[in-house]
NUGUTI-835969 format. One line per field, with one value per residue (C-alpha): x, y, z; residue number from 0; chain; residue in one letter. Coordinates in steps of 0.2 Angstrom, whole numbers. Example, Ala and Ser with C-alpha at 12.3 -4.5 7.8 and 13.67 -1.06 7.14 Angstrom:
x = 62:68
y = -22:-5
z = 39:36
n = 0:1
chain = A:A
res = A:S
***
This chain:
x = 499:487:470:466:453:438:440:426:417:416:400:406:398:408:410:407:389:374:364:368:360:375:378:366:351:360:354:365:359:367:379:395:412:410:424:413:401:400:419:434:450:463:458:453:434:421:403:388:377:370:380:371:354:351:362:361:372:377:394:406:424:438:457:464:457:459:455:437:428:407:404:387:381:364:373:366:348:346:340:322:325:318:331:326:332:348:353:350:360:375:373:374:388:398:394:400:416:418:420:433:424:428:414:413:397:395:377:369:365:387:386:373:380:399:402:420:421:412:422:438:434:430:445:455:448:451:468:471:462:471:486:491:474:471:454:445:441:423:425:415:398:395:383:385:368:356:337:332:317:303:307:289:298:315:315:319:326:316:321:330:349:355:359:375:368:352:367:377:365:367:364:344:345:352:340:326:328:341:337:354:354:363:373:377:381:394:403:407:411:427:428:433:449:459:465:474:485:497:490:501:511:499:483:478:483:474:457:461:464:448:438:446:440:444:449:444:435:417:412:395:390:394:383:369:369:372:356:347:352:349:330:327:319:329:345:358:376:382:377:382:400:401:394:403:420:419:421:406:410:411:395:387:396:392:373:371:380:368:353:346:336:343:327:335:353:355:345:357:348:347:341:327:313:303:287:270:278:296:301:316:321:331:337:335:333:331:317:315:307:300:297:285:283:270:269:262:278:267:278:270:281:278:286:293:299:312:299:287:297:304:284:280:296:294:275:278:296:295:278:272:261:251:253:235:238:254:244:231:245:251:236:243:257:252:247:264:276:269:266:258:260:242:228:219:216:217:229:230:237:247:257:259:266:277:286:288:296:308:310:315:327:333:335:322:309:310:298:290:276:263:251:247:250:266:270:281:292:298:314
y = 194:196:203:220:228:235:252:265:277:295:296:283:266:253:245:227:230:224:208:199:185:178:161:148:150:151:166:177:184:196:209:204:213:220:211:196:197:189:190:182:184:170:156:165:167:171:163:161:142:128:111:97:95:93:107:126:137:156:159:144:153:141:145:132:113:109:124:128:138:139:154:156:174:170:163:146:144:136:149:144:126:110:100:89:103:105:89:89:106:99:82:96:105:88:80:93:93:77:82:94:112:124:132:149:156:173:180:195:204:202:214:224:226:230:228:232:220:205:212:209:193:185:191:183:166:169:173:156:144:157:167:172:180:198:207:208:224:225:233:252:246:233:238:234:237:223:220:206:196:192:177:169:171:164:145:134:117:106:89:75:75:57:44:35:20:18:16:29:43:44:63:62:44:50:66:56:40:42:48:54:61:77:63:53:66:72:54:53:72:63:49:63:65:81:88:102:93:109:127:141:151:166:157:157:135:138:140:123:115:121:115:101:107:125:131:114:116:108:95:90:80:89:103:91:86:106:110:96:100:117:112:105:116:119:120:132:140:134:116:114:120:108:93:99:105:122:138:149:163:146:138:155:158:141:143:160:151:137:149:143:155:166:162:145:147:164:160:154:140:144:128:116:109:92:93:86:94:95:116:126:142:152:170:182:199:203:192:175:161:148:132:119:100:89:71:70:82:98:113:128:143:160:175:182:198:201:214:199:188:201:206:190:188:205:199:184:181:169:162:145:147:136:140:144:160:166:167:178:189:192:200:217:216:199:211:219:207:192:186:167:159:149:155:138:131:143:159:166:148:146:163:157:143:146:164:152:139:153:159:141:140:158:152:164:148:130:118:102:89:88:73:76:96:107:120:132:142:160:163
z = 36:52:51:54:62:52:50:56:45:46:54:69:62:60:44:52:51:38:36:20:9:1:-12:-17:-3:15:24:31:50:62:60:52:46:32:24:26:13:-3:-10:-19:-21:-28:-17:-2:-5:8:4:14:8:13:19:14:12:30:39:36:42:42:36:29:25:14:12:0:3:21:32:35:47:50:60:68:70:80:94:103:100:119:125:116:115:120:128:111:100:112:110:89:90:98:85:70:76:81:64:56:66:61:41:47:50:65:73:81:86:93:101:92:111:111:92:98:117:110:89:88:103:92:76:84:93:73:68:81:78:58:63:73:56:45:53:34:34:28:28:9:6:-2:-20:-18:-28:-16:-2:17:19:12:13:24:21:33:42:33:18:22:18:32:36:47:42:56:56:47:59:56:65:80:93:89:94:108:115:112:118:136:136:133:142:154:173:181:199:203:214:200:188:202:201:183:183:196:182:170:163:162:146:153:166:167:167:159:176:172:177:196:201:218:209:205:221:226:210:201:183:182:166:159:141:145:134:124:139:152:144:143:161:167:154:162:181:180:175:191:203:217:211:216:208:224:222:204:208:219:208:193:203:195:200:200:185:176:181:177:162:155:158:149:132:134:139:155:165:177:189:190:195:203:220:235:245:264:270:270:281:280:287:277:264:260:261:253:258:243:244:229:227:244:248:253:242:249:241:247:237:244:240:222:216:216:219:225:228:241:241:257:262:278:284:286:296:309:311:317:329:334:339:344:356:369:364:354:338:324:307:309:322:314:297:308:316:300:290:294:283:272:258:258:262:258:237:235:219:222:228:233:250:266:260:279:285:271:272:291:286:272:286:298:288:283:300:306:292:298:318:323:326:332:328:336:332:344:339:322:322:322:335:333:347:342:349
n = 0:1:2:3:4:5:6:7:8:9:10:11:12:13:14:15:16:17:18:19:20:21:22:23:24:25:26:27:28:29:30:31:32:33:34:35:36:37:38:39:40:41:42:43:44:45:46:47:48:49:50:51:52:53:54:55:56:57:58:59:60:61:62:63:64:65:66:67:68:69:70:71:72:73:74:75:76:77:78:79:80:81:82:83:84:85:86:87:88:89:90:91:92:93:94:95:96:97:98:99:100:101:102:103:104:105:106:107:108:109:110:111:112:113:114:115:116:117:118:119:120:121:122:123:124:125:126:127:128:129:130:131:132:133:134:135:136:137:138:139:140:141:142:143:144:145:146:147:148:149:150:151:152:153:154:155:156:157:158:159:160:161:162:163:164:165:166:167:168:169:170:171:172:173:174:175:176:177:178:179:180:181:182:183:184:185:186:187:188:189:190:191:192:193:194:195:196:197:198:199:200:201:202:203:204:205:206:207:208:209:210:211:212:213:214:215:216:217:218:219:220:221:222:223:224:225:226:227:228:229:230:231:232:233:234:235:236:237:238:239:240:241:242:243:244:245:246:247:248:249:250:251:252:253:254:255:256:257:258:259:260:261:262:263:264:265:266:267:268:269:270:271:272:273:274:275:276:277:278:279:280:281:282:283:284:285:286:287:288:289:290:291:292:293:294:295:296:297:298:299:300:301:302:303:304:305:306:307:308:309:310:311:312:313:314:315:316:317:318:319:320:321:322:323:324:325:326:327:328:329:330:331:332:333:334:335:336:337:338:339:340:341:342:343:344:345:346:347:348:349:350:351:352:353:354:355:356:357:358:359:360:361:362:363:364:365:366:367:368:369:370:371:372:373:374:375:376:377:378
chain = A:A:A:A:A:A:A:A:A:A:A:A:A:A:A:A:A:A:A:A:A:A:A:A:A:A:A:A:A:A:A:A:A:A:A:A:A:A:A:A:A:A:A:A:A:A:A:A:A:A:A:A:A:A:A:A:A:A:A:A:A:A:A:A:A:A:A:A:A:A:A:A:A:A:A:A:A:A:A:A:A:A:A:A:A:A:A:A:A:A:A:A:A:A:A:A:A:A:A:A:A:A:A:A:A:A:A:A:A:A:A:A:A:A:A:A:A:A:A:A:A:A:A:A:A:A:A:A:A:A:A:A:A:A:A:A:A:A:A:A:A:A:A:A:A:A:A:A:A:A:A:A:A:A:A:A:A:A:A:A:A:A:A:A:A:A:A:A:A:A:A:A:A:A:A:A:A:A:A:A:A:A:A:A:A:A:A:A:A:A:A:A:A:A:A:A:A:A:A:A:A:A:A:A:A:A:A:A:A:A:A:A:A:A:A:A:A:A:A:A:A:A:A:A:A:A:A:A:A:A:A:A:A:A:A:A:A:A:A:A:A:A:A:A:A:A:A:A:A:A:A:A:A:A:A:A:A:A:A:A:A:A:A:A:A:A:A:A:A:A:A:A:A:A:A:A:A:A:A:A:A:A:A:A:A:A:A:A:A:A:A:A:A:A:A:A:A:A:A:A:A:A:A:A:A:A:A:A:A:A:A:A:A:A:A:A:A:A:A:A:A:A:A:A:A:A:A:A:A:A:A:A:A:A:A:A:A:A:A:A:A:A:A:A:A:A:A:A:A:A:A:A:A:A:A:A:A:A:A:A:A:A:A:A:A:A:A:A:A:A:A:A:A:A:A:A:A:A:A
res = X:X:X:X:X:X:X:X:X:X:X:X:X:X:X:X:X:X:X:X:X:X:X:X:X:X:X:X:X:X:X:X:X:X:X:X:X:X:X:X:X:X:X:X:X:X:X:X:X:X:X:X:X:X:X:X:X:X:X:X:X:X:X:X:X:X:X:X:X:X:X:X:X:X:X:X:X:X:X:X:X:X:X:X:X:X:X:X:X:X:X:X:X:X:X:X:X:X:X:X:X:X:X:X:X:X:X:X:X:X:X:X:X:X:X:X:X:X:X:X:X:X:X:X:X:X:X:X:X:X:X:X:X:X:X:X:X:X:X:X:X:X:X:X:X:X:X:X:X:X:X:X:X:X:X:X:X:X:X:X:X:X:X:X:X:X:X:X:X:X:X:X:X:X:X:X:X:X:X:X:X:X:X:X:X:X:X:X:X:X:X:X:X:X:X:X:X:X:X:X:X:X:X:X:X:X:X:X:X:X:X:X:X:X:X:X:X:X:X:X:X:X:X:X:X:X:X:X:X:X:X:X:X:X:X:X:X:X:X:X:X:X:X:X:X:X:X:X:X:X:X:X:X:X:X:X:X:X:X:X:X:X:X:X:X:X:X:X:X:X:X:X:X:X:X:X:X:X:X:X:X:X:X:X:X:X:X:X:X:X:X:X:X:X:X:X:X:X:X:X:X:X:X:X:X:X:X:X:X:X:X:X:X:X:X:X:X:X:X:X:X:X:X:X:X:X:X:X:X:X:X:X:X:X:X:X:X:X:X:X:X:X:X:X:X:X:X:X:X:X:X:X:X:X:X:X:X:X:X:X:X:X:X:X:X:X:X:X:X:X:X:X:X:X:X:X:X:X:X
***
């Protein structure tokens, strides 16, 4: 029989809620269906423990000897991890694969965001491992509400995952020692093969043909080169579509399960100019950052408003300025419109520099070397 929906009570809650502490020492976080606690019933039983000595997790559910199903109720953990600890996550979850469990992980900001929602998304998956399944209904002296300890009180794990043999890890071995290039990455992304060859009629085939790997399920190490990529200052939605052959609800979709920072991949790059240092120009919310790298890898970063740069063409049409003057020119409204992240060195020049280098990227400015100095023509 297929699952059912939790039923509400009177007051509107649903009964998928409560936080329980279930079997032999594995801790139980999140809100879960109610049916989900502590039960049993023939051979379908439902218990929260530990797997091995090394691994804990939130939920293990059994029907009979073969089907087995961990669900995660915390979600990824990425969006607080090291790349190390990304890399032992994924190791956990494929090792664990390996002895035959499913995982399903959900978020908690999913439950609290939309909890019939995330109620009806872990019954779907229970109906796939399990389409027999029916919900257990919780006998009326058990409670849905359950006291959770403090998390100094909750014993933790913190030992290394068992290695099968040096060679055969291999995920911490790339994060740690291996360099790839956003370039190289995008070359063995093309080496990849295809699982889904044919899509089902109801799925849009031109998104393909214009990114290779749409609706293609991403692997463990494709996720590690997208954590990776997105890291590296600079990058771009735009530019990791390209280099993973993606569409961009993909790419974004992707980062938000692995918990990369919205800072990283949400600004659109509008150009870039080499100069004594090398300059980006990103848009995002509204305003233009500018990015300058100077020779030891230092990255200093300036925020720019629109209001700044049509200022100084407004000031400044038809005539040839230094950094220095533009800085001068621009005192009026620095304050305003201008936000540096450092506050070494000469601010007034530096503000002239970094609105000029967004005007050139912008067309409003043209730029020459003159001897050893840069002038710049405001057209």
């Amino acid at each position: 029989m297929a699952a059912q929906a939790p039923q509400r009570f009177r007051d509107g809650t649903l009964s998928a809620r409560g936080v329980a502490r279930a079997g032999s020492g594995g801790f139980v976080v999140g809100r879960t269906p109610r049916w989900a606690h502590e039960a049993r019933q023939a051979e379908d039983f439902i218990r929260g423990r530990p797997l091995r000595p090394l691994y804990r997790v939130d939920f293990v559910l059994y029907q009979g000897a073969n089907a087995k199903l961990i669900i995660e109720c915390d979600g990824y953990i990425f969006h607080r991890a090291s790349l190390e600890q990304f890399a032992y996550e994924l190791k956990r979850e494929r090792e664990l694969q390996k002895l035959g469990y499913r995982f399903y992980r959900f978020a908690a900001s999913d439950v609290v965001a939309d909890p019939w929602a995330a109620a009806f998304e872990v019954i779907e998956v229970m109906n796939e491992v399990w389409p027999e399944f029916s919900p257990i209904r919780l006998p009326p002296e058990v409670s849905s509400f359950v006291q959770v300890p403090r998390q100094s009180e909750q014993q933790r794990m913190g030992a290394e995952p068992q290695r099968l043999r040096p060679e055969a890890d291999t995920v911490k071995h790339d994060l740690e020692n291996e360099e790839v290039s956003l370039e190289e990455v995008a070359e063995r992304i093309r080496r990849l093969p295809l699982k889904k060859e044919t899509l089902p009629l109801n799925v849009d085939a031109a998104l393909r043909r214009s990114y290779a790997r749409a609706y293609e399920p991403w692997s463990e190490q494709e996720d590690l080169w997208l954590a990776r990529q997105a890291r590296v200052p600079g990058t771009d939605v735009d530019v990791l579509c390209k280099a993973f052959q993606r569409n961009p609800g993909s790419i974004k979709s992707r980062l938000r399960k692995l918990g990369v920072s919205e800072k990283t991949y949400l600004k659109k790059m509008l150009g870039q100019v080499n100069l004594r240092n090398h300059y980006r120009v990103y848009e995002e919310g509204g305003a233009y950052v500018v990015t300058s790298e100077n020779t030891k890898g230092q990255l200093y970063e300036c925020e720019v408003r629109p209001e700044a740069v049509s200022y100084l063409h407004g000031k400044m049409m038809g005539r040839r300025i230094t950094a220095e003057q533009a800085g001068r020119i621009l005192e009026p409204v620095a304050e305003r419109f201008i936000k540096l992240s450092h506050a070494n060195g000469d601010k007034r020049r530096h503000s002239g520099q970094y609105v000029l280098v967004a005007a050139v990227v912008l067309g409003q400015v043209m730029v020459s070397k003159e001897g050893r100095s840069y002038v710049y023509s405001v057209i």
